[in-house]
N, C-alpha and C positions, 0 to 999 in steps of 0.2 A: 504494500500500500504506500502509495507516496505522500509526503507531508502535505502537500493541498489536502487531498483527498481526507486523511486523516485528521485536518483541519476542522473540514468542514461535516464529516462525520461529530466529531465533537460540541458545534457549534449546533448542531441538529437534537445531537442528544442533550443539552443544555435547554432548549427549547421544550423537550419531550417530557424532562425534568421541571421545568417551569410550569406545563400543563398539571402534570398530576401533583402539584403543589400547591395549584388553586383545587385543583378538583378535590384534595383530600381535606384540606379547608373548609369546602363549600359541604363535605360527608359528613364531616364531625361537627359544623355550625346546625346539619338540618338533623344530625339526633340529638340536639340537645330540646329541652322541654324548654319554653317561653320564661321559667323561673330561672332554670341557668343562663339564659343570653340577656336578662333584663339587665339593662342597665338605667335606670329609672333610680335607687339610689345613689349613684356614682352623678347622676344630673341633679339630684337635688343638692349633693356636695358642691360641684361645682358651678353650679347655674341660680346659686342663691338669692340672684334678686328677679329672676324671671325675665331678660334681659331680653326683650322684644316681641313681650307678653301683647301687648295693643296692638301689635301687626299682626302674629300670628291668632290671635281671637278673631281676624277675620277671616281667615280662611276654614272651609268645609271641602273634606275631600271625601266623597262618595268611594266607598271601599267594603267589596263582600257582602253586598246589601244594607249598609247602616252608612251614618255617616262620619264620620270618623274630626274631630274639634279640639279643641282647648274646654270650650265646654261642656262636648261630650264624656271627653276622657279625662281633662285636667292638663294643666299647662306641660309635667312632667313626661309625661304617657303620649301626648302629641307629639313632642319634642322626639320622644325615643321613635313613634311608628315613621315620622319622617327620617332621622337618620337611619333606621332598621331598612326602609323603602330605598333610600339612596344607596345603600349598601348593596341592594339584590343587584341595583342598575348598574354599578361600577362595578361588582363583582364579575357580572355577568358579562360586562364590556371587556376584562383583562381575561376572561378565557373565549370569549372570540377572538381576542385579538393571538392570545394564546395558540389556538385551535391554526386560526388561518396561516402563522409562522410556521405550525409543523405539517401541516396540508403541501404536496408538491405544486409547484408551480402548474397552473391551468385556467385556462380562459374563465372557470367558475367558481375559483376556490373562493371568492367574498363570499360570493351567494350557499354554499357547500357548506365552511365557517358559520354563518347565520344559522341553517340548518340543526347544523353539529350540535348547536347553543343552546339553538330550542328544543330539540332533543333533550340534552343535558338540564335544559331547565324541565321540561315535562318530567325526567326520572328524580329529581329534584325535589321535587313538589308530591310524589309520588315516597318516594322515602318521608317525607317527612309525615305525610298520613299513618308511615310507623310508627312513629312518634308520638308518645304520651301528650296530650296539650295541643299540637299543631293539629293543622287544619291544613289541607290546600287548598292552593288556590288558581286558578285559571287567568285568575288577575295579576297575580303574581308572575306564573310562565308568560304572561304580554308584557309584563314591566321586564323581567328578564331580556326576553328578545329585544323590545327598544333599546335597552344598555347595550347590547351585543351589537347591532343594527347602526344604532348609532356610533359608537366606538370605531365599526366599520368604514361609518361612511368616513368619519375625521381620519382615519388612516389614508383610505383611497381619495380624497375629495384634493389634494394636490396633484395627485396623477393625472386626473383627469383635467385637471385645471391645465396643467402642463403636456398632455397629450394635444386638447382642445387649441392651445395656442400654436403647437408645432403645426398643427394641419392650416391651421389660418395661413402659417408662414409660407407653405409650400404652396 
């Protein structure tokens, strides 16, 4: 084997290795029960004065049939289901992005990547119905695919951007 090669064999597995580092992350966050991932005291520690309580009182986000508030659930409890919800989307965006670095190059691998995600989020959401406490959600595997989705697009959206201008040029 020559040192390129060898290279980039390592450079593959480093990526393949970053895959199932989110993945085993993303296994052991969906069996944990809602009491071990709360972080709802560690917010009331640090977030003691409520610190953009009057903004957030206005928003209502319709979620799993209820609607999900500050004065639904309380200032704490809001706080946590939005960063818990950010979390799916970012999460979910670093193993597309994941997914499509170890996918071989091909005219379909964004859209392939996407797939992969949503997949991954479906079995996802599926283990976590093992899960004592959890619930799935359908809403959950579409927030998933937007972070994945979109993640995509901001990877690809220079390409294109840059593809589009060379053809102008010619």
């Amino acid at each position: 084997m020559t040192a390129t090669k060898f290279l980039c064999y390592c450079l593959h597995m480093k990526k393949i290795i970053l895959l199932l580092i989110l993945l085993a992350v993303l296994f052991v966050s969906s069996g944990q029960t809602y009491e071990q991932q709360s972080i709802v005291p560690d917010l009331e520690h640090w977030l003691p004065g409520k610190p953009l309580e009057s903004v957030l009182s206005k928003l209502e986000i319709p979620y799993w049939g209820i609607t999900v508030s500050v004065e639904e659930r309380g200032y704490y409890y809001f706080v946590e289901f939005l960063l818990r919800k950010s979390a799916h989307f970012f999460m979910f965006g670093l193993i597309a992005l994941a997914v499509y670095f170890v996918l071989p190059k091909h005219g379909f691998r964004t859209w392939t990547a996407a797939i992969i995600t949503f997949l991954i989020a479906m079995a996802d959401e599926y283990h976590q119905s093992l899960t004592g406490g959890r619930t799935p959600s359908f809403q959950d595997v579409m927030l998933d695919t937007a972070g994945a989705i979109t993640a995509l697009i901001v990877l690809r959206f220079p390409l294109l951007v840059t593809r589009r201008q060379t053809k102008k040029i010619r």
